[in-house]
PyMOL CGO cylinders between C-alpha atoms (Angstrom):
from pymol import cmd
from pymol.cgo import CYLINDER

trace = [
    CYLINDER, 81.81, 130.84, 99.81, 84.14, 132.03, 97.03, 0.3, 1, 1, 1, 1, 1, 1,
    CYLINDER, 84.14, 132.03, 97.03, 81.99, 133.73, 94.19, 0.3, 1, 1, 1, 1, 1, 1,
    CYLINDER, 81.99, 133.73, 94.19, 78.76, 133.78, 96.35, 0.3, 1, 1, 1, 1, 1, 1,
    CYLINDER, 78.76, 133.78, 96.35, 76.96, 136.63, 97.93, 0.3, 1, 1, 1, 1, 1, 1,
    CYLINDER, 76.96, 136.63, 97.93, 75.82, 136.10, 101.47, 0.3, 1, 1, 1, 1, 1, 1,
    CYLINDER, 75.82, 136.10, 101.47, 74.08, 138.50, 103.51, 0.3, 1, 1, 1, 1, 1, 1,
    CYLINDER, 74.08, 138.50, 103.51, 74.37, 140.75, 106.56, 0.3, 1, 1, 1, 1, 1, 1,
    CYLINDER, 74.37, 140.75, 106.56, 72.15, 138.47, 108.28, 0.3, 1, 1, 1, 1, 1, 1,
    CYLINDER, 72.15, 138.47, 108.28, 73.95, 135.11, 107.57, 0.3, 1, 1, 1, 1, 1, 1,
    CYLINDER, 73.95, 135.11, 107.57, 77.32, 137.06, 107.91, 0.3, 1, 1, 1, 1, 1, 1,
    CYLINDER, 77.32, 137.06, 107.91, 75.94, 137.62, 111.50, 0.3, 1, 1, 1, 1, 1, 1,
    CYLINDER, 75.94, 137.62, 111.50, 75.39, 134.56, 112.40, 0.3, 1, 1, 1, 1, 1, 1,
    CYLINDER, 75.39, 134.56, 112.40, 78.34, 132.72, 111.05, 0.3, 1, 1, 1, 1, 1, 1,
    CYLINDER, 78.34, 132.72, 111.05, 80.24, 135.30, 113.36, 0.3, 1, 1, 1, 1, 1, 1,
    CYLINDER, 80.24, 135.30, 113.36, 78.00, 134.85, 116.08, 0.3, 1, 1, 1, 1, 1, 1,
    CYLINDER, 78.00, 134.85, 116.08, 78.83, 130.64, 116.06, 0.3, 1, 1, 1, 1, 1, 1,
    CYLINDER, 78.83, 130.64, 116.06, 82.43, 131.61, 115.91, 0.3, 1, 1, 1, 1, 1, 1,
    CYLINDER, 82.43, 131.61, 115.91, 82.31, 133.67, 119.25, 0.3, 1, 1, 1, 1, 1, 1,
    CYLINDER, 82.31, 133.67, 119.25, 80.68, 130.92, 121.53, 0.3, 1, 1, 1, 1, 1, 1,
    CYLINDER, 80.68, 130.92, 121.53, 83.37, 128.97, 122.75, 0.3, 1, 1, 1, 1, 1, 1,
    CYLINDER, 83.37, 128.97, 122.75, 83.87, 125.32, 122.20, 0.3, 1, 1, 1, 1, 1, 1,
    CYLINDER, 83.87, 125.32, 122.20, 83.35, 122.55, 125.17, 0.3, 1, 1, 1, 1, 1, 1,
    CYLINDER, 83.35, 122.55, 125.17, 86.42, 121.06, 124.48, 0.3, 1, 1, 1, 1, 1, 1,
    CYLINDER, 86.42, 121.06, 124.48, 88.67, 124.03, 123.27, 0.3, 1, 1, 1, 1, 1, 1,
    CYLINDER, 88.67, 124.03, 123.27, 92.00, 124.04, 125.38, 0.3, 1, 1, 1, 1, 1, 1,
    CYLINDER, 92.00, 124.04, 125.38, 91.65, 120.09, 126.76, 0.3, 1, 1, 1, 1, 1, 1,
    CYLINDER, 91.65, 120.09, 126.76, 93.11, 117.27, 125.69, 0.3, 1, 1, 1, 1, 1, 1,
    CYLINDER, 93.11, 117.27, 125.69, 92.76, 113.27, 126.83, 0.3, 1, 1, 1, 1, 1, 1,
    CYLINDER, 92.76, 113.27, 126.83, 94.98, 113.83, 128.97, 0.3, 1, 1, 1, 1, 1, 1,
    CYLINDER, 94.98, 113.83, 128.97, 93.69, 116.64, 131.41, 0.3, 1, 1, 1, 1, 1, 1,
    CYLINDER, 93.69, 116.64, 131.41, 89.55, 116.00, 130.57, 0.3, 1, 1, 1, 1, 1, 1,
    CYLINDER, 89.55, 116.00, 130.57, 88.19, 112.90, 130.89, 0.3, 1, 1, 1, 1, 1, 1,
    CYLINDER, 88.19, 112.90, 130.89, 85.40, 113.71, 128.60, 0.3, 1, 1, 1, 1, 1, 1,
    CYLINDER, 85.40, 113.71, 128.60, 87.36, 114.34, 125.85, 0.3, 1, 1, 1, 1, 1, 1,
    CYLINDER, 87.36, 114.34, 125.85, 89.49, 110.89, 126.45, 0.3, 1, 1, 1, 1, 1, 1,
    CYLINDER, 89.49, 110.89, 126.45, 86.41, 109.16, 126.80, 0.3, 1, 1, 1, 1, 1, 1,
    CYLINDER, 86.41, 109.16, 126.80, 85.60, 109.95, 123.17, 0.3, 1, 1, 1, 1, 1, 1,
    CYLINDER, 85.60, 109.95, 123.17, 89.24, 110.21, 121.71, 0.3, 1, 1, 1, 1, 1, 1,
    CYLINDER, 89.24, 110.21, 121.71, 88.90, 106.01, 122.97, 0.3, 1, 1, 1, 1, 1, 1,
    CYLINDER, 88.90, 106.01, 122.97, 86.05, 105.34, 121.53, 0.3, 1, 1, 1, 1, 1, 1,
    CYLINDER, 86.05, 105.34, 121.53, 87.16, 106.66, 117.98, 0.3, 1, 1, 1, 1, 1, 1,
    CYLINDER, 87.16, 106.66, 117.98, 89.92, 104.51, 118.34, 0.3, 1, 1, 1, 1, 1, 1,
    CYLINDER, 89.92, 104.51, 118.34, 88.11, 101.60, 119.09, 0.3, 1, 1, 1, 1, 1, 1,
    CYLINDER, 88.11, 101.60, 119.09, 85.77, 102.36, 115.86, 0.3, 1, 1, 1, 1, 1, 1,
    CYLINDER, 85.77, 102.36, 115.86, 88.02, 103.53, 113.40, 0.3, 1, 1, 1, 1, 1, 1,
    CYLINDER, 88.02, 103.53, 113.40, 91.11, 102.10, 111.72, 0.3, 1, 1, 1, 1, 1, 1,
    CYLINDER, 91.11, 102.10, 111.72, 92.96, 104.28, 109.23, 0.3, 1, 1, 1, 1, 1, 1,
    CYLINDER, 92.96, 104.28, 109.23, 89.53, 106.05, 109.03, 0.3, 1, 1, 1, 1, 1, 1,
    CYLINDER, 89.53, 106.05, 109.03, 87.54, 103.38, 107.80, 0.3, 1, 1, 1, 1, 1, 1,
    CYLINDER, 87.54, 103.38, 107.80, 84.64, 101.59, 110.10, 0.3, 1, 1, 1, 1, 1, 1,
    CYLINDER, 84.64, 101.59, 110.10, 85.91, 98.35, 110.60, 0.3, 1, 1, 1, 1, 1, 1,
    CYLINDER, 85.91, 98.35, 110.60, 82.42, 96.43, 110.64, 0.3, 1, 1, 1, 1, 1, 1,
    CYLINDER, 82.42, 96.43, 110.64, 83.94, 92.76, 111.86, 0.3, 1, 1, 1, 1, 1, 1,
    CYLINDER, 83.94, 92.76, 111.86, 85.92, 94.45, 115.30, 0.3, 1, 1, 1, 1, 1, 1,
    CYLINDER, 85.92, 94.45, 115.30, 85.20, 91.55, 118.11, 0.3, 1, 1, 1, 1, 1, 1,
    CYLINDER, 85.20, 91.55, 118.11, 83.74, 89.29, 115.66, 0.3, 1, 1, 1, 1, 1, 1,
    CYLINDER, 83.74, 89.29, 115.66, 84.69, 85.78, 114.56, 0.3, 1, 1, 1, 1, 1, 1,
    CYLINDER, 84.69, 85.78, 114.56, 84.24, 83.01, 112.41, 0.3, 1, 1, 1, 1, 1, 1,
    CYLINDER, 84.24, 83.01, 112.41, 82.00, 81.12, 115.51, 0.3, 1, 1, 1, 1, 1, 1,
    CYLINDER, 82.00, 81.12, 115.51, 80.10, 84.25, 116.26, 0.3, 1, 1, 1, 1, 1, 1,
    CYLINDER, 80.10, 84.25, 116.26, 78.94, 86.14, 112.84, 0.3, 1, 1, 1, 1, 1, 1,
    CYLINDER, 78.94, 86.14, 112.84, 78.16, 84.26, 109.52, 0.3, 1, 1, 1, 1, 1, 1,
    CYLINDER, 78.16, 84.26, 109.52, 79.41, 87.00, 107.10, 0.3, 1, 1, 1, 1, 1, 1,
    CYLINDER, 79.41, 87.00, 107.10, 82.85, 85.85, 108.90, 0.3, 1, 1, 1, 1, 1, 1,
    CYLINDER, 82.85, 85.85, 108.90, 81.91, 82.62, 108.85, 0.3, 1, 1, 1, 1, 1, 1,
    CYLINDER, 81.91, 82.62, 108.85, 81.43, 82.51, 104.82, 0.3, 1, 1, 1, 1, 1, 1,
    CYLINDER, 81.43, 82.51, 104.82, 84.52, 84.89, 104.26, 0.3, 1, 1, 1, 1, 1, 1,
    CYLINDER, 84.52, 84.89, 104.26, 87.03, 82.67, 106.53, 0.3, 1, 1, 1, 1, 1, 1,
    CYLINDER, 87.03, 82.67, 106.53, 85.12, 79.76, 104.36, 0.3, 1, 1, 1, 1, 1, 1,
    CYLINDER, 85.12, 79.76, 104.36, 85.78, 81.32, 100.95, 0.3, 1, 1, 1, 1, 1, 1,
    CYLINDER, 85.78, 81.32, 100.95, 89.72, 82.44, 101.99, 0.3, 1, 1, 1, 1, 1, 1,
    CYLINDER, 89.72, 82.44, 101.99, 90.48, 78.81, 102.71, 0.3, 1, 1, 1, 1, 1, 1,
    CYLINDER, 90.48, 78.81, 102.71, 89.50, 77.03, 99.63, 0.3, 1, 1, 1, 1, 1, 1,
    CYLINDER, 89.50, 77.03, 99.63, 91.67, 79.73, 97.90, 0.3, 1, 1, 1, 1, 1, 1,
    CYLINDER, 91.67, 79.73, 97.90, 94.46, 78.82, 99.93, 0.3, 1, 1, 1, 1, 1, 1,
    CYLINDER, 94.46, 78.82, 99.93, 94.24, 74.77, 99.62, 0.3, 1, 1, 1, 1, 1, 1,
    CYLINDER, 94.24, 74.77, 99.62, 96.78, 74.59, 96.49, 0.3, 1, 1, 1, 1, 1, 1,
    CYLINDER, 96.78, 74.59, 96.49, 94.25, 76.52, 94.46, 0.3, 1, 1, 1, 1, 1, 1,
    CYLINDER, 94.25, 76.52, 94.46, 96.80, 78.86, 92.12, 0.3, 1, 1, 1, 1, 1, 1,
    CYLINDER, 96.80, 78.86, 92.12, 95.53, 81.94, 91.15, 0.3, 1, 1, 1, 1, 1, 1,
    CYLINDER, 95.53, 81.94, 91.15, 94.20, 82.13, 87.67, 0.3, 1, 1, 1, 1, 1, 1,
    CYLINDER, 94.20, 82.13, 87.67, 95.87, 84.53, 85.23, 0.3, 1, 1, 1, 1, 1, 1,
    CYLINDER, 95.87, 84.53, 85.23, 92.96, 86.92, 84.81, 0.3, 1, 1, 1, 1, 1, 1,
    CYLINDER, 92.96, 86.92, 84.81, 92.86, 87.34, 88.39, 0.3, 1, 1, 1, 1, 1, 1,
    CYLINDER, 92.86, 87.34, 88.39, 97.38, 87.37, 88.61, 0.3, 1, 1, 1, 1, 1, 1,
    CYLINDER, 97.38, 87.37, 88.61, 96.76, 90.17, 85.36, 0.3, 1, 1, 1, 1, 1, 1,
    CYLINDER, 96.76, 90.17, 85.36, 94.47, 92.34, 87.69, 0.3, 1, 1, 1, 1, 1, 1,
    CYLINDER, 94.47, 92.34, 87.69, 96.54, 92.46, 90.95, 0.3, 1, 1, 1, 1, 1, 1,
    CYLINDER, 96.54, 92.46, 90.95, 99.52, 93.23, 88.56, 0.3, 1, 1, 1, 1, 1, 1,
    CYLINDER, 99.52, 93.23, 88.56, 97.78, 95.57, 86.84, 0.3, 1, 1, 1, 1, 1, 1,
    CYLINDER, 97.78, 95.57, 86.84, 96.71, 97.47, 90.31, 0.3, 1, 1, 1, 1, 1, 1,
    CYLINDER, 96.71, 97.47, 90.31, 100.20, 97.27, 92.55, 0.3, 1, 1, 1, 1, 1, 1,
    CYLINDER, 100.20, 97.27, 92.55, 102.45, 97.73, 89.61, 0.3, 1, 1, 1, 1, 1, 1,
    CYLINDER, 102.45, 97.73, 89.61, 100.79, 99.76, 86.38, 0.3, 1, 1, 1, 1, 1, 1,
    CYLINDER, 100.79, 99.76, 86.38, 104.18, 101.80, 86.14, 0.3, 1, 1, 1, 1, 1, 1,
    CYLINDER, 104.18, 101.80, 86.14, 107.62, 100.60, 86.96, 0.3, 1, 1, 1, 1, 1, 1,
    CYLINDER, 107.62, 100.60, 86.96, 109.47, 101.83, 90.62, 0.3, 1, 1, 1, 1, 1, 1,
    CYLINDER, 109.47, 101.83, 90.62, 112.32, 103.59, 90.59, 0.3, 1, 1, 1, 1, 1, 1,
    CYLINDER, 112.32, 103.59, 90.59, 114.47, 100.23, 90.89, 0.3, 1, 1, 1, 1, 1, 1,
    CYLINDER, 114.47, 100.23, 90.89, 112.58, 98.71, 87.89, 0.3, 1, 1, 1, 1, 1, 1,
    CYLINDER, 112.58, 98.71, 87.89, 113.11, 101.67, 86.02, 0.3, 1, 1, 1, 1, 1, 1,
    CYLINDER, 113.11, 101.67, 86.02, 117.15, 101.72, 86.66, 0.3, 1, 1, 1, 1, 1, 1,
    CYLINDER, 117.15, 101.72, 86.66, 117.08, 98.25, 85.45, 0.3, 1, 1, 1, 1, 1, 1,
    CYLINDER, 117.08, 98.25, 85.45, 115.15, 98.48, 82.59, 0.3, 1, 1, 1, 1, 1, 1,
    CYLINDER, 115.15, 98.48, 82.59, 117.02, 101.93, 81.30, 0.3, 1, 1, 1, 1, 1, 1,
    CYLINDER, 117.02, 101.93, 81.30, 120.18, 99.39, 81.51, 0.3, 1, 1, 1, 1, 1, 1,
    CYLINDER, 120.18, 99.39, 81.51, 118.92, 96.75, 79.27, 0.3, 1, 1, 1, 1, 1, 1,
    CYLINDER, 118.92, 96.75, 79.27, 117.21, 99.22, 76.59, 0.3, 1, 1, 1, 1, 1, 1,
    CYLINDER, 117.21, 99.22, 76.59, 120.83, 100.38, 76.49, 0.3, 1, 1, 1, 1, 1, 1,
    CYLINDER, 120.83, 100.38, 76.49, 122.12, 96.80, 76.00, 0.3, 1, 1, 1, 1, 1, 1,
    CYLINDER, 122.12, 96.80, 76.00, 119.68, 95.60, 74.07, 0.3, 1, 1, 1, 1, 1, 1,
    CYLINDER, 119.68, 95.60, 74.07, 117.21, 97.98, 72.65, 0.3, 1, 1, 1, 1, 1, 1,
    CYLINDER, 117.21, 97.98, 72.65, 113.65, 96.86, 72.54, 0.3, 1, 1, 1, 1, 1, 1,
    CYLINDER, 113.65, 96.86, 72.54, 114.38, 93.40, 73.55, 0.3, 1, 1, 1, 1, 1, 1,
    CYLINDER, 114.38, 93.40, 73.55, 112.87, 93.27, 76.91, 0.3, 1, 1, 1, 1, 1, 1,
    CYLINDER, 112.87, 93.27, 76.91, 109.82, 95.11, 77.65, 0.3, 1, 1, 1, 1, 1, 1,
    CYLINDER, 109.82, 95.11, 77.65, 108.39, 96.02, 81.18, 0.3, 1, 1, 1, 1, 1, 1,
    CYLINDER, 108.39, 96.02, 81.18, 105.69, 93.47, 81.88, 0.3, 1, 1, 1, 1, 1, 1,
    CYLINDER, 105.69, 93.47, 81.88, 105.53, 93.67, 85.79, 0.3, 1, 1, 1, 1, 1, 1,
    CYLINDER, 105.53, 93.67, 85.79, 102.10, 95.72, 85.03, 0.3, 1, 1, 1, 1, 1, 1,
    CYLINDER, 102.10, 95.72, 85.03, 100.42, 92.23, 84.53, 0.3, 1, 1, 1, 1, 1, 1,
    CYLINDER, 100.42, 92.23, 84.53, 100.66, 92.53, 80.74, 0.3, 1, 1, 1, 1, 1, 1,
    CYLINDER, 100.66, 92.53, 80.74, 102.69, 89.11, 80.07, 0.3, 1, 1, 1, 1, 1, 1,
    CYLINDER, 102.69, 89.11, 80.07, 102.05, 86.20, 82.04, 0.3, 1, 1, 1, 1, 1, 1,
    CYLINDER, 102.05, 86.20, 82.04, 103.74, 83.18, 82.23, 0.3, 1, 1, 1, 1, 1, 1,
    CYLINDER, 103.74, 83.18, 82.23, 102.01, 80.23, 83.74, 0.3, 1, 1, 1, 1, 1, 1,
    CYLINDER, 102.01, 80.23, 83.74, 101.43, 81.65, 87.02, 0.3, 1, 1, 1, 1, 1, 1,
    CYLINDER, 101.43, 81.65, 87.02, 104.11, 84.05, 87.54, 0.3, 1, 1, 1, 1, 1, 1,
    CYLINDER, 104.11, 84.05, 87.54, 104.45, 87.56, 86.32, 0.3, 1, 1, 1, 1, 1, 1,
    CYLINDER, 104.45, 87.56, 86.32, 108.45, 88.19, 84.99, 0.3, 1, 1, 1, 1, 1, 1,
    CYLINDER, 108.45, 88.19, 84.99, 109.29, 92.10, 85.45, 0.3, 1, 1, 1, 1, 1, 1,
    CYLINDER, 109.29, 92.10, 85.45, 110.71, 92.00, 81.89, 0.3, 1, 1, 1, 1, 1, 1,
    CYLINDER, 110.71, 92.00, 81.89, 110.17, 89.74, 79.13, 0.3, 1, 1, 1, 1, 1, 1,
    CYLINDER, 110.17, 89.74, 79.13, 111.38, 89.07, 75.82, 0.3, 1, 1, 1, 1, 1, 1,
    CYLINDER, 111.38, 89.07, 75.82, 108.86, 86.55, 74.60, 0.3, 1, 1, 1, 1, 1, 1,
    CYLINDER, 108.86, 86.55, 74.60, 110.93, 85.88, 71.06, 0.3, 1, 1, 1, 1, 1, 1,
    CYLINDER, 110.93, 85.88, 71.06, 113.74, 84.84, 73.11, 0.3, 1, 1, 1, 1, 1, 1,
    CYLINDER, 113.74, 84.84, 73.11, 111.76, 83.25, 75.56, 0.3, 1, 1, 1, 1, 1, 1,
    CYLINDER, 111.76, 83.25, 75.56, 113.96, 84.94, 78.41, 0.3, 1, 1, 1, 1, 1, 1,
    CYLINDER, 113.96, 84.94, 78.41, 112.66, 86.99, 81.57, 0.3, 1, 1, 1, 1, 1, 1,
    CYLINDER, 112.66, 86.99, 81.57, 114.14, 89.01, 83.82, 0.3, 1, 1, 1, 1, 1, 1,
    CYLINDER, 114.14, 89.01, 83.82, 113.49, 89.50, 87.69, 0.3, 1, 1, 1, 1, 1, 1,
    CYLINDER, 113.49, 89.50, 87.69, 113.96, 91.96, 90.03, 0.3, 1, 1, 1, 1, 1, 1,
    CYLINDER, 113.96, 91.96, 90.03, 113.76, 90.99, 93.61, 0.3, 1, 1, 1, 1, 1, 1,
    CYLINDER, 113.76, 90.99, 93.61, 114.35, 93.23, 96.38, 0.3, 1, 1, 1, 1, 1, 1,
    CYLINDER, 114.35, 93.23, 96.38, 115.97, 92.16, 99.61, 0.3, 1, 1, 1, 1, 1, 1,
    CYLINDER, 115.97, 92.16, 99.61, 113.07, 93.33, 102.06, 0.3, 1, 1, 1, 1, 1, 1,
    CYLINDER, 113.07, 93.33, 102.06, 110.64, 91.50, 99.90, 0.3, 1, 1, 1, 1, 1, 1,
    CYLINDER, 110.64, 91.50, 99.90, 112.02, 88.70, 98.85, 0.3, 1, 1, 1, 1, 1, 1,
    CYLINDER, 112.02, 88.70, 98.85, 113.78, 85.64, 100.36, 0.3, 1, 1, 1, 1, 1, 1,
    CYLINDER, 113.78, 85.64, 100.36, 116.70, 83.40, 98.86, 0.3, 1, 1, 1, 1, 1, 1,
    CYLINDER, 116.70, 83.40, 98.86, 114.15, 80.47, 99.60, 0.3, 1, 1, 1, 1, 1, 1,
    CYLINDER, 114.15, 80.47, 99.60, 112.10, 82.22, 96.49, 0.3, 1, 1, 1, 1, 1, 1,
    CYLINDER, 112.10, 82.22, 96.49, 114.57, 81.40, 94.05, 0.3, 1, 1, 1, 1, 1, 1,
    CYLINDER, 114.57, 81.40, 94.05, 114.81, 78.09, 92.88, 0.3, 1, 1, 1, 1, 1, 1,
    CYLINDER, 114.81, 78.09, 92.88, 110.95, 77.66, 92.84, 0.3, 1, 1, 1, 1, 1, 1,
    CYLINDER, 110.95, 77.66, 92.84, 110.74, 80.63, 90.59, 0.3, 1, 1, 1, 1, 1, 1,
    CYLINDER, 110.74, 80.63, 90.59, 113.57, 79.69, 88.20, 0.3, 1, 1, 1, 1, 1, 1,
    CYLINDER, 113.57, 79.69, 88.20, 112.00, 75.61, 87.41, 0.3, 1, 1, 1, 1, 1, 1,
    CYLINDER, 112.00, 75.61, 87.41, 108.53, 77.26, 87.42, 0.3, 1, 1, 1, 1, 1, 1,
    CYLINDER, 108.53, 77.26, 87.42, 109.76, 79.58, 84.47, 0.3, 1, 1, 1, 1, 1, 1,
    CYLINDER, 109.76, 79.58, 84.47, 111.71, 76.42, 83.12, 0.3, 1, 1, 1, 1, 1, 1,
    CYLINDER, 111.71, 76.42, 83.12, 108.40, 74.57, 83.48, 0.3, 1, 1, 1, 1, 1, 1,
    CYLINDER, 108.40, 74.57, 83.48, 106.87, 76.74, 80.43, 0.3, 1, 1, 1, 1, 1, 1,
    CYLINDER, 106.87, 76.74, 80.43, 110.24, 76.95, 78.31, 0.3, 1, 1, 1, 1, 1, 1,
    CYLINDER, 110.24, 76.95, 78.31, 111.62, 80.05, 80.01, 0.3, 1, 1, 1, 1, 1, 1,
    CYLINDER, 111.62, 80.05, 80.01, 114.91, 81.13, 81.41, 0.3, 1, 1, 1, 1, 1, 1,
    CYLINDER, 114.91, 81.13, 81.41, 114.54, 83.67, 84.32, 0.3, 1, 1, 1, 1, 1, 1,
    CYLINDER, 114.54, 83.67, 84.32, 117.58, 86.33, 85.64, 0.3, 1, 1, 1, 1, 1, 1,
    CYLINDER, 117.58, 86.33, 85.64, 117.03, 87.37, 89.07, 0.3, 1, 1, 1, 1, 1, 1,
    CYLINDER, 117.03, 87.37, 89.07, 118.93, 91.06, 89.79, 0.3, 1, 1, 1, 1, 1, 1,
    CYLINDER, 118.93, 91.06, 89.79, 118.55, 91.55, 93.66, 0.3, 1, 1, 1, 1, 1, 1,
    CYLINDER, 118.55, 91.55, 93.66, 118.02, 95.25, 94.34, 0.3, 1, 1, 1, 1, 1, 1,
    CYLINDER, 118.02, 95.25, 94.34, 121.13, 96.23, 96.23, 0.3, 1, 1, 1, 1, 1, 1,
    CYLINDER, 121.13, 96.23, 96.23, 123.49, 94.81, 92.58, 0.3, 1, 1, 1, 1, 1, 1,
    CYLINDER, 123.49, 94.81, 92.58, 122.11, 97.56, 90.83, 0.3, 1, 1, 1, 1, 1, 1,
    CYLINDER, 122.11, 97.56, 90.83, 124.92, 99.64, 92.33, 0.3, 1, 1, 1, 1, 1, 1,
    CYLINDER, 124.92, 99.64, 92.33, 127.09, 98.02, 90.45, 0.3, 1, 1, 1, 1, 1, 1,
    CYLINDER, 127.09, 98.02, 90.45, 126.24, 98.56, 86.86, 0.3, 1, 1, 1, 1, 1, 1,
    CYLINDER, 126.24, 98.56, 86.86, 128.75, 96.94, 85.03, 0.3, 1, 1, 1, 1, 1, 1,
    CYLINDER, 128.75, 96.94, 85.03, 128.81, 93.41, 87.57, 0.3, 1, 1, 1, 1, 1, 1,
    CYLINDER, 128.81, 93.41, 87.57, 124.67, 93.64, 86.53, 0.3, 1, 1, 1, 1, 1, 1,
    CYLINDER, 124.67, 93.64, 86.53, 125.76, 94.50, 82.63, 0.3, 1, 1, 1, 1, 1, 1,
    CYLINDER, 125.76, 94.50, 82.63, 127.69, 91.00, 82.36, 0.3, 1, 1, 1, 1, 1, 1,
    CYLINDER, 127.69, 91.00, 82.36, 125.41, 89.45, 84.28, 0.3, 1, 1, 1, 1, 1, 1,
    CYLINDER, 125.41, 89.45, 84.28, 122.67, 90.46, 81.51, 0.3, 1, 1, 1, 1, 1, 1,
    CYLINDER, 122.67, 90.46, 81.51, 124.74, 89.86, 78.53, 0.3, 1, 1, 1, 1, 1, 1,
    CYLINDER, 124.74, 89.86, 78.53, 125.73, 86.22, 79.14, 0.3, 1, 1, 1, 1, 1, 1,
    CYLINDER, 125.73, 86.22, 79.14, 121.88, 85.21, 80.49, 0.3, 1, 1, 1, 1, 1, 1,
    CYLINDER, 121.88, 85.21, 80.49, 121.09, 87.15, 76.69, 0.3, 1, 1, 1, 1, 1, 1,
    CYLINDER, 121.09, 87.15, 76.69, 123.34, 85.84, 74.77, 0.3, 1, 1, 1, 1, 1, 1,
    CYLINDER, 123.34, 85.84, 74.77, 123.80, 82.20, 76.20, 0.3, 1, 1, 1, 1, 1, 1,
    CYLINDER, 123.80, 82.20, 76.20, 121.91, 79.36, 77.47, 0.3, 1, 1, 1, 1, 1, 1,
    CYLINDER, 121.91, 79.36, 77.47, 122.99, 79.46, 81.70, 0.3, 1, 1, 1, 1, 1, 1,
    CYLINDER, 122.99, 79.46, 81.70, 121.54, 76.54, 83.48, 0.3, 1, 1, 1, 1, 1, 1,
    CYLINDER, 121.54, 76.54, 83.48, 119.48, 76.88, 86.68, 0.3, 1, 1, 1, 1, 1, 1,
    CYLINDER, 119.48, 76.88, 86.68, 122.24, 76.41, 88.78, 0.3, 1, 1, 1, 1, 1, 1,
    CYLINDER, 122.24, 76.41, 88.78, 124.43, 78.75, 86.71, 0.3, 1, 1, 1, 1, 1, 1,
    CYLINDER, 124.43, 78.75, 86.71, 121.78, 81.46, 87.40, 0.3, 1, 1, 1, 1, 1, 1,
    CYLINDER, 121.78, 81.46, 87.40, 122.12, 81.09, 91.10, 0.3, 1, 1, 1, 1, 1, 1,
    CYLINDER, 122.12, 81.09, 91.10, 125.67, 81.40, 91.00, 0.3, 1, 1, 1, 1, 1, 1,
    CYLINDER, 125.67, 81.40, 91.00, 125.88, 84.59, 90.00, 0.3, 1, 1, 1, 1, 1, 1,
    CYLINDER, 125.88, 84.59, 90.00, 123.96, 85.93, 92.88, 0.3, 1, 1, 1, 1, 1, 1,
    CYLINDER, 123.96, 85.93, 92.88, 126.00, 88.95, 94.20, 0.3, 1, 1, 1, 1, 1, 1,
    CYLINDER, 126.00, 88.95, 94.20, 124.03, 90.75, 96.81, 0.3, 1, 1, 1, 1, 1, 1,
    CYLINDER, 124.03, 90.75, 96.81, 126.24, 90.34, 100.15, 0.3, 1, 1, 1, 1, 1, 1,
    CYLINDER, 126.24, 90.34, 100.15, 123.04, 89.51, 102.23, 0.3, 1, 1, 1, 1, 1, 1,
    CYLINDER, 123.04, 89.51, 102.23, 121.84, 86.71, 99.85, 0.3, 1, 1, 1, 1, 1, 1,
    CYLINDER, 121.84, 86.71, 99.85, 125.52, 85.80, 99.55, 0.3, 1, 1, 1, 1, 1, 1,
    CYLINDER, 125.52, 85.80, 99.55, 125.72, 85.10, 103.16, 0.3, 1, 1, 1, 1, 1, 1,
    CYLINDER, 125.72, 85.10, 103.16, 123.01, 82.84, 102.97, 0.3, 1, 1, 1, 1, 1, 1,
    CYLINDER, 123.01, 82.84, 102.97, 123.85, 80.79, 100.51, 0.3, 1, 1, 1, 1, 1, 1,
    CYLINDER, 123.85, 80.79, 100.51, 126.93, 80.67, 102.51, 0.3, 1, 1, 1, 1, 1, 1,
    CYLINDER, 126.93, 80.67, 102.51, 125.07, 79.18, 105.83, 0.3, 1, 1, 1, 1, 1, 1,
    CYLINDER, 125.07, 79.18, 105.83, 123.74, 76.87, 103.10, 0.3, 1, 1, 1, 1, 1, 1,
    CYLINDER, 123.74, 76.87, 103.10, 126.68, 75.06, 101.70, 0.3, 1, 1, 1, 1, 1, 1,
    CYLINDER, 126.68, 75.06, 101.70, 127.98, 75.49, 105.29, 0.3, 1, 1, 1, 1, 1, 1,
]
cmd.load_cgo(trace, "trace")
């Protein structure tokens, strides 16, 4: 121990432990069944090192799982979230901007300074939903959706349900960030006019989204 003085005698004995060989030094699952034996059963009990007290168990057999599979699906029966609970899970997954939020919202400070501030952090909500930016004044949000995340199907429903509370919503897709100037005139008319809904979802340019709005009107 760094600092601390130990003696002859526990010096000894540390050195001592150190010489007597271990059971399982030099064997792996493989070659010992011993040691695969236990490397199983660790397996078995352990997930990402946590205990995972429900393995085997279900809703029929254990009434913790029971109540819990209970409690999950009245949340799910068309029960929205409320906005102290949306602000928390915001506040948790997203209390600083990623790197894609933070290319996007370096572009609008430089097209309009102070306008639209980062509220992805849970800070503004809107009805249910949480806009990435928001200029509350103007009443306008902006969106950033990323391809793996995100579906085209996501869309519409998010643009009425801002348009439900008075809002206008710009979706940016992750791979248009790219190109900065296509994303610049994309901001400036949502800013500076009044786009309808269906205006909005024109201007998608992301070639994987653009191919499915394709198989769409196909």
């Amino acid at each position: 121990m760094k600092g601390y003085p130990v003696s002859a005698e526990t010096r000894e004995k540390i050195r001592s432990a150190r010489m007597i060989d271990s059971w399982n030094r030099g064997k792996t699952k493989e070659n010992d069944l011993r040691v695969a034996s236990n490397a199983l059963s660790i397996k078995k009990t352990f997930i990402c090192g946590r205990k995972v007290w429900n393995k085997g168990l279900t809703k029929y057999t254990d009434e913790r799982v029971a109540r819990n599979a209970l409690n999950v699906s009245k949340a799910k029966k068309g029960k929205p979230l409320s906005q102290k609970c949306i602000r928390a899970t915001q506040c948790a997954l997203h209390y600083r901007p990623n790197k894609q939020e933070v290319r996007l919202g370096n572009l609008l400070d430089e097209l309009y300074p102070n306008k639209y501030k980062y509220s992805g952090d849970g800070s503004t909500i809107i009805g249910h939903y949480c806009p990435d930016f928001s200029s509350i004044s103007e009443k306008k949000v902006v969106d950033l959706f990323g391809t793996y995340w995100h579906k085209l199907s996501e869309v519409y429903p998010r643009l009425k349900g801002f348009k439900k509370y008075g809002f206008s919503c710009l979706i940016i897709w992750d791979c248009e960030l790219d190109n900065r100037d296509m994303v610049a005139n994309k901001v400036r008319e949502f800013t500076e006019g009044n786009p309808t809904i269906d205006q909005i979802y024109a201007w998608v340019k992301c070639p994987r989204i653009r191919k499915e709005i394709a198989k769409l009107e196909w």
